[in-house]
C-alpha atoms as an extended CHARMM CRD file, in Angstrom:
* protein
*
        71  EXT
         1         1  UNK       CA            135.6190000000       99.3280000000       84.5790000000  PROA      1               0.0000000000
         2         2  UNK       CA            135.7090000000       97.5990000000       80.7720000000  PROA      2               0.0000000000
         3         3  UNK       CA            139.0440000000       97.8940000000       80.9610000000  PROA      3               0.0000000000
         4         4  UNK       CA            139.6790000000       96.1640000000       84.4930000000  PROA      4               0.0000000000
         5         5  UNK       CA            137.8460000000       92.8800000000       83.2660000000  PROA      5               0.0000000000
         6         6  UNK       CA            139.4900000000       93.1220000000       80.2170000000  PROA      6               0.0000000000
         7         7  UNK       CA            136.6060000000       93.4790000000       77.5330000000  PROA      7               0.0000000000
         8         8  UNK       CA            134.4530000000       95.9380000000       75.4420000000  PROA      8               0.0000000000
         9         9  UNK       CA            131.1350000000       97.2390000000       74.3250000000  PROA      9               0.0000000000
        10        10  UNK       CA            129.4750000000       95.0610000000       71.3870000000  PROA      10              0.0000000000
        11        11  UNK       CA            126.1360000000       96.5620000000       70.8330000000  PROA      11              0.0000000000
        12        12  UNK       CA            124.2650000000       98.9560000000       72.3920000000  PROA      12              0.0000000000
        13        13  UNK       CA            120.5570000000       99.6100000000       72.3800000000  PROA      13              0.0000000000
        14        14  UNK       CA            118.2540000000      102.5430000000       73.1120000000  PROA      14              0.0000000000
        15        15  UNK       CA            115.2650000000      102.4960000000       73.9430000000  PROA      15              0.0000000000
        16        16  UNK       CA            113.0160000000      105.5340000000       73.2950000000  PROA      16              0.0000000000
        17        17  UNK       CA            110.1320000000      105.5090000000       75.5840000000  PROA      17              0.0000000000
        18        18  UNK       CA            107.8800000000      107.7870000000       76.6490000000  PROA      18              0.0000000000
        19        19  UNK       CA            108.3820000000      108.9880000000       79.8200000000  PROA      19              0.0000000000
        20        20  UNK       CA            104.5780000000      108.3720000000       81.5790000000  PROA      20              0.0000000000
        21        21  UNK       CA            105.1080000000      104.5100000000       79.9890000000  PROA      21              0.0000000000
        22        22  UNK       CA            107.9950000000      104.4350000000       82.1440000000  PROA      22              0.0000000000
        23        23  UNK       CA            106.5410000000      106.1480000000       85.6610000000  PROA      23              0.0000000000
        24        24  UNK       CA            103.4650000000      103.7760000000       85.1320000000  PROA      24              0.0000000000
        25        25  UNK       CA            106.1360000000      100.9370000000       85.2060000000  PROA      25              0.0000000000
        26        26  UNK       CA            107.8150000000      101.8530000000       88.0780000000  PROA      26              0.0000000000
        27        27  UNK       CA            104.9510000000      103.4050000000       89.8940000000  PROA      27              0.0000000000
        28        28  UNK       CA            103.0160000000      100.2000000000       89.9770000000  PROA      28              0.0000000000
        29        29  UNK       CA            105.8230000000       98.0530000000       90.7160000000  PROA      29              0.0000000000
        30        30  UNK       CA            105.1380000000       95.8280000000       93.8190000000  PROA      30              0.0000000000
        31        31  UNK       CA            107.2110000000       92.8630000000       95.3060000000  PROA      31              0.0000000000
        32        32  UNK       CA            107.0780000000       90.4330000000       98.2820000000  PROA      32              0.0000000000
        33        33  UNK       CA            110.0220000000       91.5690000000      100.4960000000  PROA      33              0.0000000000
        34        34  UNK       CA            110.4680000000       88.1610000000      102.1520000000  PROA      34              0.0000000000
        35        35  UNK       CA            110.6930000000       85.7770000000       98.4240000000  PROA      35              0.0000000000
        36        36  UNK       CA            111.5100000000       88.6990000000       96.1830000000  PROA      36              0.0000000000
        37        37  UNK       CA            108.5350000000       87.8720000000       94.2410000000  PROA      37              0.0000000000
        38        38  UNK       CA            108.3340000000       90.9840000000       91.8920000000  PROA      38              0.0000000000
        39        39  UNK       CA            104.2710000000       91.8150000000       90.7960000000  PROA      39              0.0000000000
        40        40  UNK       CA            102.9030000000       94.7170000000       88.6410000000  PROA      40              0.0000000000
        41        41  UNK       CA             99.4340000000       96.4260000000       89.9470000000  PROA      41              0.0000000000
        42        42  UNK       CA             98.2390000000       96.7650000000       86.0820000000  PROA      42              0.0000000000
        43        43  UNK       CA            100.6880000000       94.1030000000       83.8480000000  PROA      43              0.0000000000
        44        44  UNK       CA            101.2210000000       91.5070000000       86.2390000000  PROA      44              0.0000000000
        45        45  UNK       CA             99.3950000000       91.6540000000       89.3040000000  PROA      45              0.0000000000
        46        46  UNK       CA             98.9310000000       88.9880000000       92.4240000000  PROA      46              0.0000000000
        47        47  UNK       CA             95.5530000000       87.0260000000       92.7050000000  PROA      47              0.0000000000
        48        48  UNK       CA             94.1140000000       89.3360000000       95.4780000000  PROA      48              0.0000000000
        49        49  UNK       CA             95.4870000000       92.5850000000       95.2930000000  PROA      49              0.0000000000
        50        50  UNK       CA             98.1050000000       93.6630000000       97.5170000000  PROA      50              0.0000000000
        51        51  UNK       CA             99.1890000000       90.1820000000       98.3810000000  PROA      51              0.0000000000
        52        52  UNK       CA            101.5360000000       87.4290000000       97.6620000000  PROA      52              0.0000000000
        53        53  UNK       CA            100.3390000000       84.4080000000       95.7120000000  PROA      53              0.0000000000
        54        54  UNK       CA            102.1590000000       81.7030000000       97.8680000000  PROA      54              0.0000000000
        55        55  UNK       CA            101.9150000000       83.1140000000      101.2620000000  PROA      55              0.0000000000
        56        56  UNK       CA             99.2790000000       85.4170000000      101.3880000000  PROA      56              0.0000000000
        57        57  UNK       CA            101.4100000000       88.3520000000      102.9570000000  PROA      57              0.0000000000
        58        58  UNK       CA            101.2770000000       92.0120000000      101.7860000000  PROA      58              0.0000000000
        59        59  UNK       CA            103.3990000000       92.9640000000       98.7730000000  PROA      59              0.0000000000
        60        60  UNK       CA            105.1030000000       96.2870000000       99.0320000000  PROA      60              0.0000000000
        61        61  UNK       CA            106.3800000000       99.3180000000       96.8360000000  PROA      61              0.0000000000
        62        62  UNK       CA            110.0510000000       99.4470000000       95.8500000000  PROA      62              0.0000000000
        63        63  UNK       CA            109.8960000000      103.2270000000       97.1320000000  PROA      63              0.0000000000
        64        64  UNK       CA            113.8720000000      103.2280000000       96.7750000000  PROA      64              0.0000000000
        65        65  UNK       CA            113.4840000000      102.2650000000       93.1850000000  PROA      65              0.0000000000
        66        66  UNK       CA            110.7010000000      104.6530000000       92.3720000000  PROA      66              0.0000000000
        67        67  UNK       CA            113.4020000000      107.4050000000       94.3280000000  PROA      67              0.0000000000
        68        68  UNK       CA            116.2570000000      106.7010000000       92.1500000000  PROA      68              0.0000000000
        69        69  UNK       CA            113.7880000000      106.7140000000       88.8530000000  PROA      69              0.0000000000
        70        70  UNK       CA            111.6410000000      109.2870000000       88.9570000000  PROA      70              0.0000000000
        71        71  UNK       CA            114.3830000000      112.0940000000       89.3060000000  PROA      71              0.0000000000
């Protein structure tokens, strides 16, 4: 894949972190399917729970990211 576009690697990082930090993370993801607005139950969360700041609509889990994840 590098190869095709005709470049390399320059850094890498790793991260160590523990795994509950990173199921609360994606557990309380939430995002407005419509805008994409992206909220956080607990770090970022929408003025009345469960609901978009512009439009008022429900936010929703990213159950197919919380899938791929938490395997």
């Amino acid at each position: 894949m590098l190869a095709e576009a005709n470049t390399t690697v320059e850094a890498v990082i790793n991260f160590n972190v523990p795994d509950e930090v990173l199921v609360e993370r994606i557990s309380g993801h939430r995002v407005h399917s419509a805008s994409g607005r992206s909220y956080h139950v607990k770090f970022a969360p929408p003025k009345v729970a469960g609901k978009d700041d512009m439009t008022g609509e429900p936010s929703s889990k990213q159950f197919r990211l919380r899938r791929k994840f938490l395997k």
